[in-house]
N, C-alpha and C positions, 0 to 999 in steps of 0.2 A: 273764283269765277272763271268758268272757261269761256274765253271768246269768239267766234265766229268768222268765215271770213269765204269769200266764193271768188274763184280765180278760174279765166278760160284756161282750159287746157294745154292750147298754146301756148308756150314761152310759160311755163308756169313753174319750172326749175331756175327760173332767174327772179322770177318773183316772191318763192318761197325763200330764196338767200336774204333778197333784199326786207323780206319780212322780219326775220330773226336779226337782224341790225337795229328794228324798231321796237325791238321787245323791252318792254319796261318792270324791271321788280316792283313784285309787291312791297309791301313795307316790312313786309320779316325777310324780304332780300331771298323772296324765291321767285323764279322765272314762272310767271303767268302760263297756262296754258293755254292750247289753242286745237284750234281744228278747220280741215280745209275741205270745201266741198270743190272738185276740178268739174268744169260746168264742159260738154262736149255738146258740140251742133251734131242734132241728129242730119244723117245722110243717108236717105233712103236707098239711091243708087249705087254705093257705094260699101252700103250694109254695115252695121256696128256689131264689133266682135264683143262678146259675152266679159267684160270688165268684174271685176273684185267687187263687190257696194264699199267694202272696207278693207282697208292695210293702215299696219302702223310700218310707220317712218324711222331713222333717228331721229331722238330731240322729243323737244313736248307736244311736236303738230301729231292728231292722226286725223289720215285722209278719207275722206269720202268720191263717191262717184257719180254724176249729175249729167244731166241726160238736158239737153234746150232742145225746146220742139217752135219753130217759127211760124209753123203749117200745123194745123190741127186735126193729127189720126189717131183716133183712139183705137183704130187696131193696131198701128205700128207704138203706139203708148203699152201696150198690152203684152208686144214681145218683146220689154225691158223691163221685167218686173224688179230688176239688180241696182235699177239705179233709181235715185229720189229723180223726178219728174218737175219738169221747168218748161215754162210755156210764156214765151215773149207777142207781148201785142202789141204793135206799135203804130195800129191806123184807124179812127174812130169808125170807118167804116167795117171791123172786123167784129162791131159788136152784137150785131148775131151767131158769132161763131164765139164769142168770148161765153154768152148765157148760154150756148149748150154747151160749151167743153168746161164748163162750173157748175153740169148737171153728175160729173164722174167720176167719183170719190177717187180716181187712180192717179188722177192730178197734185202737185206737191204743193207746185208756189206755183202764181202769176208774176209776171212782170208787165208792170203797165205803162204805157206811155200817154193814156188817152185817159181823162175822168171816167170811171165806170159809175153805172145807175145801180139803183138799190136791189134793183131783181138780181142783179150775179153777187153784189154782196151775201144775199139771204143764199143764194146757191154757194157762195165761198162757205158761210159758215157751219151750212149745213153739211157737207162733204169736206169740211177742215181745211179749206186750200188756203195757204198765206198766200200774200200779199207784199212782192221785193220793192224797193225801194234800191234803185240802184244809182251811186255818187259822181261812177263815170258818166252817167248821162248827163249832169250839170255840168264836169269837171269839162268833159269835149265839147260844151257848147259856152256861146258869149254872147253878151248884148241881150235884146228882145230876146231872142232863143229862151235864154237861159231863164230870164223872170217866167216866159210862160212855163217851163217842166217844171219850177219850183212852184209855181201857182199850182199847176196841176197835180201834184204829189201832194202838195198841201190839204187840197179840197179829197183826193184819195181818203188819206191819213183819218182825216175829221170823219170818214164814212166808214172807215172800216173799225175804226175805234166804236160809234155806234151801233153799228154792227157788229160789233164782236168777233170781228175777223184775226186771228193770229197776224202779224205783219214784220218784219226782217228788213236791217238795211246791211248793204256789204258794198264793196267797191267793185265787184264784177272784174276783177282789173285783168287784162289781156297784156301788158309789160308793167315796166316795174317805173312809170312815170306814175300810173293811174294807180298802185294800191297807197294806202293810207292807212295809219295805224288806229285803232279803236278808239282811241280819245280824239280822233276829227270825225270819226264815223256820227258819236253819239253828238259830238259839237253837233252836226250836219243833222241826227234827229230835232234836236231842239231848235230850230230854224224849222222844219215843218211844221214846227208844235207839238212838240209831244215835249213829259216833263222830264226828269232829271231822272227818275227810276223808268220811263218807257223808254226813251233813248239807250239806257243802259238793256235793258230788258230784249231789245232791239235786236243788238251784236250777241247777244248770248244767250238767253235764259229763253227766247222764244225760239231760238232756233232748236232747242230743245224737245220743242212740240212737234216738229216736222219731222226730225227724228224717229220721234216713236212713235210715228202714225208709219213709218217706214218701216220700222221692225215688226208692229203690228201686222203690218199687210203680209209679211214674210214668215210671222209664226204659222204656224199650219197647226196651232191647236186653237188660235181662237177665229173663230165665225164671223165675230161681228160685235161689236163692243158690248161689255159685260158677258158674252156669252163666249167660254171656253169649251173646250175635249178634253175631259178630266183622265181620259182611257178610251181610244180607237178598240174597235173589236176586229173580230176575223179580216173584214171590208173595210177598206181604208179608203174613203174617197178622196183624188186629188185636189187642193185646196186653190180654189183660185187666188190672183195673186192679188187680187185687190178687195180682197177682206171677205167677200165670201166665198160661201158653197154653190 
């Protein structure tokens, strides 16, 4: 099983050390795999240079490249087709801009701080967009704080599971107090509610759908699901980057 994990880009060379200290053998006594998506705050003013989507590392991590959007442009979404696509909401007031920017398929994940209604659900599922779950937001809060984001992740979880939305937990961790290794992560699913195989399913195997909705978008032979370019002719149209023509 390879495991999952999303780290700000920030200070994220001390947190990859502090990772491989937690690394636990499987039972044949081989070192678990893994893989890291480096999550960067998009800066409009400031402009983002055109990044790798992928490099391998030493060791068993390979790295991915992850784009957080705080403000909602889907044209500056548009000129980063290189990186998976993260979109943080953290004020129930923003839930009109949440049910349009889950009308467009170029979105990867949400991350929610606020209950969302069933209308962006049925837009998540439609357009594939998970759903993060993120540990540091329990972990830096205490008291009342803290019961309400786990209520509120909770009530999420229960909606997106009927909804059939994809949904992901990671530690988001920005230094190396806030990451946590994969057997607290899925603890921390099963506390939302989810069972022994979704908690697992969680850190690894759904992160896997995100994935390849991200290579999808980047093949320029397929259109639009089930539908490929078996052979381009003379004319070669340029493929947009978020799945179609």
């Amino acid at each position: 099983m390879i495991t999952y994990d999303i780290f700000k880009k920030e200070n994220h060379l001390e947190v990859l050390k502090i990772a491989k200290e937690f690394d636990i053998s499987d039972r044949k006594g081989k070192n678990r795999k893994s893989a890291v998506i480096l999550l960067k705050k998009f800066e409009e003013n400031k402009g983002n240079k055109k990044d790798s989507s992928r490099e391998e590392i030493k060791g068993n991590e390979e790295i991915l490249s992850g784009l957080l959007f705080e403000k909602f442009s889907i044209e500056n979404i548009r000129r980063n087709p290189a990186r998976l696509i993260f979109c943080n909401i953290t004020d129930s007031k923003d839930s009109k801009i949440l049910n349009e920017l889950t009308k467009y398929n170029e979105i990867d994940v949400i991350i929610a701080n606020e209950i969302i209604d069933k209308v962006v659900f049925k837009n998540m599922n439609k357009n594939f967009i998970s759903l993060a779950f993120g540990f540091s937001e329990i972990l830096n809060c205490w008291g009342m704080q803290r019961v309400k984001k786990l209520a509120i992740m909770k009530k999420n979880f229960l909606l997106a599971k009927r909804s059939k939305v994809n949904y992901i937990i990671s530690t988001f961790a920005g230094n190396i107090f806030e990451y946590k290794p994969a057997e607290t992560l899925t603890a921390f699913g099963k506390i939302l509610g989810m069972s022994d195989k979704e908690s697992r399913d969680a850190v690894s195997k759904n992160f896997e759908n995100i994935i390849k909705k991200f290579n999808d978008r980047n093949d320029e032979c397929l259109l639009t699901d089930g539908l490929r370019v078996l052979k381009f002719g003379e004319v070669k149209r340029e493929k947009k980057k978020y799945g179609y023509y």
